[in-house]
VEXZA-755458 format. One record per residue (C-alpha): residue number from 1; x negated, y negated, z; residue in one letter. Coordinates in nm, 3 decimals, always signed. Layout:
! VEXZA-755458
 marfi      px      py      pz paba
   NUM       X       Y       Z    A
...
END
This chain:
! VEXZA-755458
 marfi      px      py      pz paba
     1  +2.099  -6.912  +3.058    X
     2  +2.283  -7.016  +2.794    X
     3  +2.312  -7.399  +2.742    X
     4  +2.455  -7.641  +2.498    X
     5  +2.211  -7.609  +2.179    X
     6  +2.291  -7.213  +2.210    X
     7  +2.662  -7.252  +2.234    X
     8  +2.626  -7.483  +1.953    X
     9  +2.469  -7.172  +1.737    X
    10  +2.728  -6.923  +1.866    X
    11  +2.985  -7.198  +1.727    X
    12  +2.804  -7.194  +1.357    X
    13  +2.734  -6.813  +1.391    X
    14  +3.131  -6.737  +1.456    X
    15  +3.289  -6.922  +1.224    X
    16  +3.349  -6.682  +0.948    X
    17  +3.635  -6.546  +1.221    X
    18  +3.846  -6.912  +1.187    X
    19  +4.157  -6.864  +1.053    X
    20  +4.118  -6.424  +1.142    X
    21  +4.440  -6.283  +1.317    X
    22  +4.303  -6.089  +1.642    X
    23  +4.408  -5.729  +1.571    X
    24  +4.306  -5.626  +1.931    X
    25  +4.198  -5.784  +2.300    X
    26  +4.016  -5.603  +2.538    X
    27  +3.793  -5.671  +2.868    X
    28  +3.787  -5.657  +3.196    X
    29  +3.836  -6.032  +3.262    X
    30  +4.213  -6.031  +3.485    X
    31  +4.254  -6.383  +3.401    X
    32  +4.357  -6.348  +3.022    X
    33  +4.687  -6.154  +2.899    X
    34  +4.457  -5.906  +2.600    X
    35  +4.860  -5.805  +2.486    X
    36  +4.896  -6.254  +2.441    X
    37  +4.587  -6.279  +2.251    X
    38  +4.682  -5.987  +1.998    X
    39  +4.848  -6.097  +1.670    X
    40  +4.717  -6.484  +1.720    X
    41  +4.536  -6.601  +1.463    X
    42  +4.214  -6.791  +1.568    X
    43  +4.264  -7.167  +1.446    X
    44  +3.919  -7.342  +1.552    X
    45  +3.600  -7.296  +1.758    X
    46  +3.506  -7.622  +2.027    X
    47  +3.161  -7.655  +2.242    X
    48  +3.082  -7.889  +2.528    X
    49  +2.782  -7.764  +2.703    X
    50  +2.856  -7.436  +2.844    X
    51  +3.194  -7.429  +2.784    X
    52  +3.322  -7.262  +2.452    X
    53  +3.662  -7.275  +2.339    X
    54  +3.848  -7.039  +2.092    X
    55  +4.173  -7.243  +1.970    X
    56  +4.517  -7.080  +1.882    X
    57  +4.835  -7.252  +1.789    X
    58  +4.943  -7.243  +2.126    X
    59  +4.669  -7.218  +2.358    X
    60  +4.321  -7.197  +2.381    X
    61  +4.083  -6.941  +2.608    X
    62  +3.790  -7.133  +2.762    X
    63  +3.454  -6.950  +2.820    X
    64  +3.227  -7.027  +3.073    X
    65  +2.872  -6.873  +3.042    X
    66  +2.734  -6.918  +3.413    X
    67  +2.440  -6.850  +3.485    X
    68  +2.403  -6.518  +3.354    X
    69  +2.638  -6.494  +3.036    X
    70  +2.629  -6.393  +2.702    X
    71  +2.769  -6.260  +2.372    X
    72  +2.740  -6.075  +2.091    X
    73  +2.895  -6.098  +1.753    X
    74  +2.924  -5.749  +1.597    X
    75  +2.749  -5.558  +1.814    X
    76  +2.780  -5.447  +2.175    X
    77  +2.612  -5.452  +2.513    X
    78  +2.611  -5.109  +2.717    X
    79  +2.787  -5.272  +2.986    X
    80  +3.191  -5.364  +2.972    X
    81  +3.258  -5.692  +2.790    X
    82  +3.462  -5.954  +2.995    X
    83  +3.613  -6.043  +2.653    X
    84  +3.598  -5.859  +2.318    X
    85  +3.814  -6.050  +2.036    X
    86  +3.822  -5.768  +1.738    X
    87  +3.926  -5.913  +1.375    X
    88  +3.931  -5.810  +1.014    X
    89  +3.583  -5.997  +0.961    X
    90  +3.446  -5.828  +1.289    X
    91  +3.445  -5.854  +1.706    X
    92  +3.308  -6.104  +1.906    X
    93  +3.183  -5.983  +2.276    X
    94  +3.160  -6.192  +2.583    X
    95  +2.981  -6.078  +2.895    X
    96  +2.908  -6.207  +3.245    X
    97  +3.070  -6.524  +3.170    X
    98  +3.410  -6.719  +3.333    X
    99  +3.731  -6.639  +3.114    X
   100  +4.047  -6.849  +3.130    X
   101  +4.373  -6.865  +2.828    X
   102  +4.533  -7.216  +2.855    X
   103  +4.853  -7.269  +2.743    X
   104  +4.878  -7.584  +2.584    X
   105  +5.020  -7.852  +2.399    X
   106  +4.729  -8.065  +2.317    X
   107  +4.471  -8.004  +2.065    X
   108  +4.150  -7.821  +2.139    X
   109  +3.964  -8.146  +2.056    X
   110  +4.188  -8.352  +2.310    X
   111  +4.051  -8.084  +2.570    X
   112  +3.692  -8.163  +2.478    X
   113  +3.764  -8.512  +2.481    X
   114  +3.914  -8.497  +2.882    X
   115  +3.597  -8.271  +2.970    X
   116  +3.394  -8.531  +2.840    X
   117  +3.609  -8.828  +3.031    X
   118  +3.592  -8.598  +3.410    X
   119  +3.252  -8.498  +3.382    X
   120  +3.071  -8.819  +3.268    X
   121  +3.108  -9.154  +3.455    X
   122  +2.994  -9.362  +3.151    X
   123  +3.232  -9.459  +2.845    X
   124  +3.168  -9.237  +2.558    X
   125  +3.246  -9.298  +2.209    X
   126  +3.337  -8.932  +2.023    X
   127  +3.447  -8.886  +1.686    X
   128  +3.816  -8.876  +1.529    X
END
């Protein structure tokens, strides 16, 4: 079950794709446009505990990873990814995991920043 140390290691292990235009979108997940995604170019990678965002100019997708999920960078599973990003440097794979695109107008950060301000009761002091 993936938790927050391991979704801060997928962050380090996938950032040689910032900055990589998305040359093709596939998965099963029905809750992400894969013809949207194709052509954007992947600005910047977020974590907050099991959530994983991948940032674009003008939207984000957030990934959930249950109970269950995983991923794989350059390699895949035998079973049908719920989200496979494919770039010039490579493909990232998500499986059994909660996919959503946001449109947005705030930063990825600002989203990290309201998930920390709804899910925790205390005041918390993040970076700029």
């Amino acid at each position: 079950m993936p938790e927050g140390p391991s979704i801060i290691i997928l962050k380090e292990a996938v950032e040689p794709f910032r900055g990589q235009r998305i040359k093709k979108a596939s998965g099963n997940s029905t809750k992400v446009g894969m013809d949207e995604l194709q052509g954007k170019v992947i600005r910047d990678f977020k974590s907050w505990g099991k959530d994983f965002l991948v940032c674009f100019d003008d939207g984000y997708i957030r990934i959930h990873f249950l109970l269950f999920g995983s991923y794989r960078i350059n390699e895949r599973r035998e079973m049908s990814p719920r989200l496979s990003l494919e770039t010039a440097k490579g493909e990232l794979n998500f499986y059994a995991c909660s996919v959503q695109m946001r449109k947005r107008r705030r930063s990825c950060m600002k989203k990290v920043r309201s998930l920390y301000a709804t899910r925790c009761s205390t005041r918390i002091f993040l970076p700029a």
